[in-house]
Wavefront OBJ file of the C-alpha trace (Angstrom):
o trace
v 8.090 26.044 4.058
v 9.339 22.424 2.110
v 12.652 22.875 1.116
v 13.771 20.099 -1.717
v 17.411 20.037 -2.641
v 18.365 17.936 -5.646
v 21.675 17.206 -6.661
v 21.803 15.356 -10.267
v 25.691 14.871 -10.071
v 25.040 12.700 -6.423
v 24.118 9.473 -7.824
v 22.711 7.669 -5.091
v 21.946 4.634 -6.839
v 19.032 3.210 -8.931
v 15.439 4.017 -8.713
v 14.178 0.492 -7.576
v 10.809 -0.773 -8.748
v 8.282 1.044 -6.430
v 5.274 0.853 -8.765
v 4.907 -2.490 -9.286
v 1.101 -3.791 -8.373
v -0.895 -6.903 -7.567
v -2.558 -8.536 -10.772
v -2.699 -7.572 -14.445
v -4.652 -5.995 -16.778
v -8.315 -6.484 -18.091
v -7.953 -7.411 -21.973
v -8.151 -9.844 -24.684
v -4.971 -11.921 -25.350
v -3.502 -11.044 -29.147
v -5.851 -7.792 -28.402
v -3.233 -5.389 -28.526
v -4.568 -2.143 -27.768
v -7.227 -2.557 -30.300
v -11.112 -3.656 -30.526
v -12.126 -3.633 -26.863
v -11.549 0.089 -25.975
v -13.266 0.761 -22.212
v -13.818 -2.808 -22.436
v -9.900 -2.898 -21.361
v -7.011 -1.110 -19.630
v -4.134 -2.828 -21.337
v -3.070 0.255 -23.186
v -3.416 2.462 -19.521
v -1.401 -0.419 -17.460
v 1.065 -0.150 -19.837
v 1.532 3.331 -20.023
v 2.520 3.025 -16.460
v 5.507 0.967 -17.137
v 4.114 -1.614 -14.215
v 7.391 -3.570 -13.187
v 5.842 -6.343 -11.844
v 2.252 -8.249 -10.850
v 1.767 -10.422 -8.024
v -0.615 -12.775 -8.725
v -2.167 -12.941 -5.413
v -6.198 -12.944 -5.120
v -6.207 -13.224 -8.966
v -8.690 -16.310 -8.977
v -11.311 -13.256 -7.071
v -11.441 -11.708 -10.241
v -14.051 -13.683 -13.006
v -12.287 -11.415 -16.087
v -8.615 -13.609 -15.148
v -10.486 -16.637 -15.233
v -11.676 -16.495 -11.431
v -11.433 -19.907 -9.372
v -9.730 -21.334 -11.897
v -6.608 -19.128 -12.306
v -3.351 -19.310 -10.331
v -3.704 -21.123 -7.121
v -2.318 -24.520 -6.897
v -5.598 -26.322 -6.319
v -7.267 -24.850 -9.089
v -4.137 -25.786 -11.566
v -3.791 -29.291 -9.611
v -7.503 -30.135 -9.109
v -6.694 -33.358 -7.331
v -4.165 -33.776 -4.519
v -4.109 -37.202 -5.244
v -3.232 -37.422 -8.720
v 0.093 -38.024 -10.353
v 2.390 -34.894 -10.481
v 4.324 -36.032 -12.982
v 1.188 -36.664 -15.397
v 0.579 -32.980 -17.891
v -3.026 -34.512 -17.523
v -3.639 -33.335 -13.996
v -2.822 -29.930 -14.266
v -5.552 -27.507 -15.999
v -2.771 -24.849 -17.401
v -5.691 -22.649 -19.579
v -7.247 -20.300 -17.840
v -3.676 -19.379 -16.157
v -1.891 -19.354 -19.487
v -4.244 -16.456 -20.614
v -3.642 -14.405 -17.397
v 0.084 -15.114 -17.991
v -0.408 -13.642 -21.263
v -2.284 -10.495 -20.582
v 0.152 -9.708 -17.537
v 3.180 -9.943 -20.025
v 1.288 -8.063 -22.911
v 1.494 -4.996 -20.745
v 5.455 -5.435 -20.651
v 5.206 -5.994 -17.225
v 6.755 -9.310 -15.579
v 4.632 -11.755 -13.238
v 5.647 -12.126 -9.842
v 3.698 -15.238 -8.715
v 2.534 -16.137 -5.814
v 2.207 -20.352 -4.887
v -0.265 -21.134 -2.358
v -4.781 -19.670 -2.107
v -6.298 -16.649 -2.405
v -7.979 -15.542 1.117
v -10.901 -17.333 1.804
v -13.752 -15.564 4.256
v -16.459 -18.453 3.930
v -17.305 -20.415 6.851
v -15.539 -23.430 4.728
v -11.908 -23.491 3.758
v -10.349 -25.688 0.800
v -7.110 -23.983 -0.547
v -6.095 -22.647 2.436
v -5.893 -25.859 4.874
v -2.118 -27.154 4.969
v -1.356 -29.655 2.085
v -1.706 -33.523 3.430
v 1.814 -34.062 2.272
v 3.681 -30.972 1.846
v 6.369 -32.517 -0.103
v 4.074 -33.303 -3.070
v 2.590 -29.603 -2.691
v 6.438 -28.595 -3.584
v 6.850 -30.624 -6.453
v 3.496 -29.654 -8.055
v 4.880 -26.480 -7.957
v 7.743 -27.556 -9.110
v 5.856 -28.293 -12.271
v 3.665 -25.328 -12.074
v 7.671 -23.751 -12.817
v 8.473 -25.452 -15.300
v 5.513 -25.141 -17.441
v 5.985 -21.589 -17.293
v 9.644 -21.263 -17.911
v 10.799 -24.214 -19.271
v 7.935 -25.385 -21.526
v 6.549 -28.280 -19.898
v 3.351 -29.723 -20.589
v 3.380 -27.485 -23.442
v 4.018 -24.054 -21.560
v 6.130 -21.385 -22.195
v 9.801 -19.935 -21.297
v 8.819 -16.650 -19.268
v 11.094 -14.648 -17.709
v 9.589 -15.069 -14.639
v 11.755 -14.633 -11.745
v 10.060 -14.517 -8.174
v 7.916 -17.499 -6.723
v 6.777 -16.905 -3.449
v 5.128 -19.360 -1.314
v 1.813 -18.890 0.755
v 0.505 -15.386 1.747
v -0.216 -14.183 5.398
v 0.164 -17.286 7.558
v 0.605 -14.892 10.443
v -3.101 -13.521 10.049
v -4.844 -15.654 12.578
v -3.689 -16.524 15.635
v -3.763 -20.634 16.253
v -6.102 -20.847 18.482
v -8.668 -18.796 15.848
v -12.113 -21.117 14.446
v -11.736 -19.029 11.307
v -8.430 -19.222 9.397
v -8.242 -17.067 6.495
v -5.162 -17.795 5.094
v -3.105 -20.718 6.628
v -5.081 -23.572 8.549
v -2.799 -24.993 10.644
v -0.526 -23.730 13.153
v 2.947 -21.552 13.094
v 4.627 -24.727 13.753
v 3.181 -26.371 10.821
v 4.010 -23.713 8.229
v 7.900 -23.773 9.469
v 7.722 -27.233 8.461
v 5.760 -26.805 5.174
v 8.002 -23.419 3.939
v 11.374 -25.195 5.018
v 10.060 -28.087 2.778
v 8.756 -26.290 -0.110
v 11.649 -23.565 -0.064
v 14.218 -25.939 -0.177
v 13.074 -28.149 -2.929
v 12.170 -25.712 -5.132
v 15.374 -23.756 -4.497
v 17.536 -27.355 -5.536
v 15.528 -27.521 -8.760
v 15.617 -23.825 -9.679
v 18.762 -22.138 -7.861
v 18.616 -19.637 -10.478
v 15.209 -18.312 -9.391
v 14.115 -16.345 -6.300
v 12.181 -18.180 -3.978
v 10.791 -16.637 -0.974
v 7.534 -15.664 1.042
v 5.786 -16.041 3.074
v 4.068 -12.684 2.211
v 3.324 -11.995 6.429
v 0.077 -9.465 7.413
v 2.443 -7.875 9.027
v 3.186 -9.269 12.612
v 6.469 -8.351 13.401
v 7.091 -11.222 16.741
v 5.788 -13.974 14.212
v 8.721 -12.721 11.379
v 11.167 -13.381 14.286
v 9.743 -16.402 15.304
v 9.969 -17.369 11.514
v 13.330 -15.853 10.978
v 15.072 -16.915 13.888
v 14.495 -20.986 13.187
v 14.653 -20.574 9.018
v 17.156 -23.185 7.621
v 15.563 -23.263 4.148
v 16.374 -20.554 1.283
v 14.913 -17.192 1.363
v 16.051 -15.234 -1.235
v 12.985 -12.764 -0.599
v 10.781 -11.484 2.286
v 7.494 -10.478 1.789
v 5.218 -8.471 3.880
v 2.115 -6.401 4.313
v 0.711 -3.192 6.384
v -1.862 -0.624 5.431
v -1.882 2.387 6.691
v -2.528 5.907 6.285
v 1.099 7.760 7.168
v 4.063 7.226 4.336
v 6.082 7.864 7.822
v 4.926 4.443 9.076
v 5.226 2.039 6.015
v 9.244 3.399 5.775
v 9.178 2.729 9.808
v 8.029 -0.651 9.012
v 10.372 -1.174 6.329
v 13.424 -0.508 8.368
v 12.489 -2.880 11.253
v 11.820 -5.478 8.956
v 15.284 -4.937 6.941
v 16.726 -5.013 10.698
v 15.320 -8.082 11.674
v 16.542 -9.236 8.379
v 19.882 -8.689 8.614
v 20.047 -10.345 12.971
v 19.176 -13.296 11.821
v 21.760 -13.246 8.662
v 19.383 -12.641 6.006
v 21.867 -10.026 4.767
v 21.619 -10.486 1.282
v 17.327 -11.171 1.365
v 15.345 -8.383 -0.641
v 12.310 -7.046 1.854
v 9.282 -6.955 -0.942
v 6.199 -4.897 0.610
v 4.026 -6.771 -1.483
v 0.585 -5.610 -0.162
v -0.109 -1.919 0.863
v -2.589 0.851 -0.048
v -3.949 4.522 2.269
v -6.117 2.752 5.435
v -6.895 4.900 7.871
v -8.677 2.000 9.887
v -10.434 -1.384 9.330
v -14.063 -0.399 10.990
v -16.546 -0.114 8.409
v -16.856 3.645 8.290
v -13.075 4.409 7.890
v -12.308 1.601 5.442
v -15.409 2.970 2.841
v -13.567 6.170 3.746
v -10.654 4.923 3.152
v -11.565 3.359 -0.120
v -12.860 6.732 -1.557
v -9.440 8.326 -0.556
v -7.676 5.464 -2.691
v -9.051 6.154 -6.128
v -8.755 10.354 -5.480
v -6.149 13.519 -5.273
v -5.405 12.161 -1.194
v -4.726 8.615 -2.345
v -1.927 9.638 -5.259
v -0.097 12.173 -2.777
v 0.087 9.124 0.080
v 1.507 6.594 -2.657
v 3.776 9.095 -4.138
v 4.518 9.886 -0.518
v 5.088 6.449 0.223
v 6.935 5.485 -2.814
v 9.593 8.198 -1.921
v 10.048 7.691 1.455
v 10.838 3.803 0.485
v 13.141 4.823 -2.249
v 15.143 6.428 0.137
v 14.688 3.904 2.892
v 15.364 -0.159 3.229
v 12.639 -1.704 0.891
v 13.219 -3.086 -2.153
v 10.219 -3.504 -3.867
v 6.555 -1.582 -3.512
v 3.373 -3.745 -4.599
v 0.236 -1.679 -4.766
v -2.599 -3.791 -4.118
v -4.737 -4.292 -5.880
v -5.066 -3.403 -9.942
v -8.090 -6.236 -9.870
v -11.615 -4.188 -10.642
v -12.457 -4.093 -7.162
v -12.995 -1.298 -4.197
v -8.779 -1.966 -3.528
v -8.148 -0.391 -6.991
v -7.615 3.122 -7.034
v -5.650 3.377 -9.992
v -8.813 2.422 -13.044
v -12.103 2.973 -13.112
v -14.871 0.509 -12.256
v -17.163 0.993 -14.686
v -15.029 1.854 -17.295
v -12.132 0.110 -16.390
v -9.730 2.027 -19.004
v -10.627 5.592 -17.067
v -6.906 6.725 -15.159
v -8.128 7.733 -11.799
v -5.991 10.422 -9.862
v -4.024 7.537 -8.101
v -3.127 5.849 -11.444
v -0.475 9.024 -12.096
v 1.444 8.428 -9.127
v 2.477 5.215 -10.224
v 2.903 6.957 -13.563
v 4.863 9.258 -12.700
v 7.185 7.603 -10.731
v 8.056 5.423 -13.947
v 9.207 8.486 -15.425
v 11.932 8.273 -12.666
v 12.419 4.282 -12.727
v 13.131 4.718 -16.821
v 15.564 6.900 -15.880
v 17.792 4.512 -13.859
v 20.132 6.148 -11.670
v 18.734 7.924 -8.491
v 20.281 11.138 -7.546
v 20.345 12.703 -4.240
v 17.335 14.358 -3.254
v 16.740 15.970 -0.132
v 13.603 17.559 1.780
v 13.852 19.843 4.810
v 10.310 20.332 6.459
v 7.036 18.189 7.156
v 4.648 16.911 5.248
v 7.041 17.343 1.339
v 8.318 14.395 -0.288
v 10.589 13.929 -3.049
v 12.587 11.685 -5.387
v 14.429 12.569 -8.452
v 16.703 10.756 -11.468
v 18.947 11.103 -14.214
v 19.995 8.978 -17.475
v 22.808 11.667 -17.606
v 20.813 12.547 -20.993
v 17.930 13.684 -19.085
v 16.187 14.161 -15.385
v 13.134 14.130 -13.574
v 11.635 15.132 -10.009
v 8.707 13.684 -8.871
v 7.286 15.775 -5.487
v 4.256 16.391 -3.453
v 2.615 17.797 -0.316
v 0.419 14.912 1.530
v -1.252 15.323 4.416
v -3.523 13.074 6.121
v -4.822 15.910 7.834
v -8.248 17.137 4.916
v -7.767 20.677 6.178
v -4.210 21.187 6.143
v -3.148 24.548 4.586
v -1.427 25.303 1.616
v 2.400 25.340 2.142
v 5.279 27.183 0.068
v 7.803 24.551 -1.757
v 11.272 25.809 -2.418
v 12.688 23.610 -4.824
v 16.713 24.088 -5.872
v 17.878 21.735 -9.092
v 21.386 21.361 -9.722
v 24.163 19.711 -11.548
v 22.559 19.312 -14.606
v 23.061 21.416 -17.291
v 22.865 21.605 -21.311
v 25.628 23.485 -23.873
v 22.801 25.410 -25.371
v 20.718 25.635 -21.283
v 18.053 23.338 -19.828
v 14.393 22.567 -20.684
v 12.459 21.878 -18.017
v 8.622 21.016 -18.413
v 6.479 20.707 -15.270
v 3.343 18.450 -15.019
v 0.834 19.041 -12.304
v -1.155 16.350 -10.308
v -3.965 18.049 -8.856
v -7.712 18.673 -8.368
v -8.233 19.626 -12.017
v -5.064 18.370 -14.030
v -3.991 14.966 -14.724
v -0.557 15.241 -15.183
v -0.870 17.754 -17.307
v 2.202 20.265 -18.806
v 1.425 23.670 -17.154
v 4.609 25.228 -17.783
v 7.523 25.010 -19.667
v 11.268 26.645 -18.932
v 14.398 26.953 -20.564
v 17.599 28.056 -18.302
v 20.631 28.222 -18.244
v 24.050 27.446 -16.032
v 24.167 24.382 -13.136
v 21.362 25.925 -11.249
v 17.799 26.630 -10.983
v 15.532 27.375 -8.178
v 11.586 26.871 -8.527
v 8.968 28.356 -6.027
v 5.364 27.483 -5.595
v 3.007 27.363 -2.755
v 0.859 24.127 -2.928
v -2.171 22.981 -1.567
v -2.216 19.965 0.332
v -1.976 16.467 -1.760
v -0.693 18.176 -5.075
v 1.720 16.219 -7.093
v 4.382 17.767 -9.389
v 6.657 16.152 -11.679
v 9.443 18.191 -13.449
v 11.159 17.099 -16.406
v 14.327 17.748 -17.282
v 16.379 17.742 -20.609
v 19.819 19.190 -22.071
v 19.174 20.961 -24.897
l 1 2 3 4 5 6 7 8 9 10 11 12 13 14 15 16 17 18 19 20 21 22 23 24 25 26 27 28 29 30 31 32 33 34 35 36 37 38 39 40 41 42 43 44 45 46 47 48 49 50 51 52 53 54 55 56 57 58 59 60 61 62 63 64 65 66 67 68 69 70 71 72 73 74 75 76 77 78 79 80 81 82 83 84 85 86 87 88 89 90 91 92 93 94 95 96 97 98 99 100 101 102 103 104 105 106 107 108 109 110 111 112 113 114 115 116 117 118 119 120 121 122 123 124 125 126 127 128 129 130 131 132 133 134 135 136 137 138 139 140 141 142 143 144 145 146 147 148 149 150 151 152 153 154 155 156 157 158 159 160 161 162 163 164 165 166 167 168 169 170 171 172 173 174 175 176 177 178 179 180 181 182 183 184 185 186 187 188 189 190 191 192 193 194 195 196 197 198 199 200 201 202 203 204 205 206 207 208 209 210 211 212 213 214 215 216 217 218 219 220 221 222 223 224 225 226 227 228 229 230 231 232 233 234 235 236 237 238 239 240 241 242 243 244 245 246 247 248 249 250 251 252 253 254 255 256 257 258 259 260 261 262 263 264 265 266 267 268 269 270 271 272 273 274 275 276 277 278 279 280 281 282 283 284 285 286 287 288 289 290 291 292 293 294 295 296 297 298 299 300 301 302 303 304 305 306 307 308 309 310 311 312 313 314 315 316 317 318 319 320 321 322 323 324 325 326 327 328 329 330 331 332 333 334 335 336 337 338 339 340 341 342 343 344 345 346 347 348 349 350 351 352 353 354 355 356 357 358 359 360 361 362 363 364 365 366 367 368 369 370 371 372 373 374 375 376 377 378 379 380 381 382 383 384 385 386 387 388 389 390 391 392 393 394 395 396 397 398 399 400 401 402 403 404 405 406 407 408 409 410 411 412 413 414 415 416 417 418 419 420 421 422 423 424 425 426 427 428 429 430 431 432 433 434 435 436 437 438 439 440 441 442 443 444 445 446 447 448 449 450
């Protein structure tokens, strides 16, 4: 048996911002929610109350305005041009992705440096010939989006991380991905960029460098770091929530022994791998977009509400096999995993986090309160496809109306979406709630004072 104890008077503190994603919506800027139906998932993306996007990989993606969106060398076309000149910089296709990102209410997180590259020839990804002109490009790339320059805008946009996954291939590799030089080279480039852009913008959060994941490079990074990190960002896939809040807590350790007390740890790429052959990654990628893929990120989500992360990013919302929250095809169809990120921004709406406690494996829970009203967002994941059903005892209290409770519950499962299957009305402090689930079932139960 799950037991799930949730106390609404035990604030806990807030619900942080677990379902934010990489990229944006597909839609027409000025669109609105009107003329290109399944054409667009603006009006789904924001239903889902999507924190943030990182803009990562964006330029993959021909709908954003594909190689020439986001990175620095599509923006700044030639290295050897003038910085200070509005004429080198090609703003347009950018500005548009800008705009559909913040049309969904959602704020851009975005990321300076290349998309991956897996062709036999590099170009964004070899190290800048002078990496103190690569910092004040993007120094300009800044301003024009929050201070106006070269007619641009004044977005709210407050994280600016530099690179992505330096750590991914070794020095000695003939095949760089992501960073062409060596580890000793991007020390120098991120203490050079990080610290000039911090001196122009000390009001913004500069960080990086978005790491695959490989924990003795972070230390070798950490343990020399002079420049400003106000955020570190990291990656791992994998296929146990158990593992990702593992990660999270080594990271926040690692953190904190080399003084970076006060830097928020950003898991800024993740999604359910179960491994990177061929056959298990097209497994894998059917498992994203289905009932098993919404149980491991509400799994995960929980487990790193609880835990040392600050911030989730689900990658990817692009139309590609990484999405599992919209269709391909029709790219404004919610698939299963799209209501796990829904529902958890039922919670994050909310605010305050409450105490919320599970005894027994495999059940995971988080729950909230505006003091007004509550929520509890649960489920039973299992990587395990033949796992039993198992009984979930859930007790609520500590919140309580003058004339009783309402509580609806929504179920996440093979058949619903989400949808109300029950509604309650109680009375007094205290309610328990029994059901016997099947494995990967999501339920979220609303609460308000009547």
């Amino acid at each position: 048996m799950i037991q799930i104890s949730v106390d609404f008077q035990e604030k806990v503190g807030v619900i942080k911002p677990m379902h934010a994603v990489n990229n944006g919506p597909i839609c027409k800027v000025g669109d609105q929610f009107q003329g290109w139906n399944d054409s667009s998932n603006l009006r789904a993306y924001a239903d889902a109350g999507i924190p943030y996007a990182r803009t990562h990989d964006a330029a993959f993606c021909d709908m954003y305005g594909g190689e020439h969106t986001v990175d620095v060398g599509a923006i700044f076309t030639n290295f050897d041009a003038d910085p200070e000149d509005p004429a080198a910089y090609d703003f347009v296709c950018t500005d548009n992705y800008m705009q559909m990102i913040e049309m969904a209410g959602t704020k851009v997180f975005y990321r300076l440096g290349n998309k991956i590259e897996h062709t036999v020839k590099k170009f964004g990804t070899l190290p800048p010939k002078d990496f103190k002109k690569w910092a004040v490009i993007c120094e300009h790339i800044i301003r024009h989006y929050t201070e106006g320059w070269a007619n641009g805008f004044h977005m709210d946009i407050q994280y600016w991380e530099i690179w992505n996954e330096p750590d991914l291939d070794p020095d000695d590799s003939i095949n760089k991905r992501c960073w062409g030089g060596t580890k000793a080279q991007f020390f120098e480039f991120y203490h050079i960029a990080a610290t000039h852009l911090k001196e122009k913008f000390p009001h913004l959060k500069i960080g990086g460098p978005a790491i695959a994941g490989k924990m003795d490079w972070a230390e070798d990074f950490l343990s020399q770091l002079k420049a400003p990190l106000d955020f570190f960002s990291w990656h791992i896939y994998a296929h146990e929530a158990e593992k990702v809040a593992d990660k999270g807590a080594r990271v926040r350790a690692l953190l904190d022994k080399y003084g970076f007390t006060k830097t928020e740890s950003i898991l800024n790429e993740w999604n359910y791998v179960l491994d990177w052959d061929k056959t298990n990654l097209r497994y894998s990628h059917r498992m994203q977009i289905g009932l098993k893929g919404a149980a491991f990120n509400l799994a995960t989500m929980s487990l790193c509400q609880h835990g040392a992360v600050d911030m989730l990013m689900y990658y990817d919302a692009r139309p590609t096999t990484w999405n599992g929250l919209f269709d391909h095809i029709d790219i404004s169809m919610r698939l299963k995993a799209y209501y796990s990120l829904f529902m958890f921004n039922q919670l994050y709406q909310l605010g305050d986090a409450v105490k919320a406690e599970t005894v027994g494996d495999k059940g995971y829970a988080v729950a909230a309160t505006n003091g007004r009203e509550a929520a509890v967002a649960l489920c039973y994941y299992d990587d395990n496809d033949t796992a039993q059903p198992k009984p979930f005892a859930v007790d609520l209290s500590g919140f309580a109306g003058e004339q009783g409770t309402e509580l609806e519950i929504y179920l996440l499962d093979g058949t619903h979406d989400l949808e109300l299957v029950d509604k309650i009305t109680y009375f007094g402090e205290r309610l328990a709630w029994e059901k016997e689930l099947p494995v990967n079932t999501c339920y979220l139960l609303k609460l308000k004072k009547k």
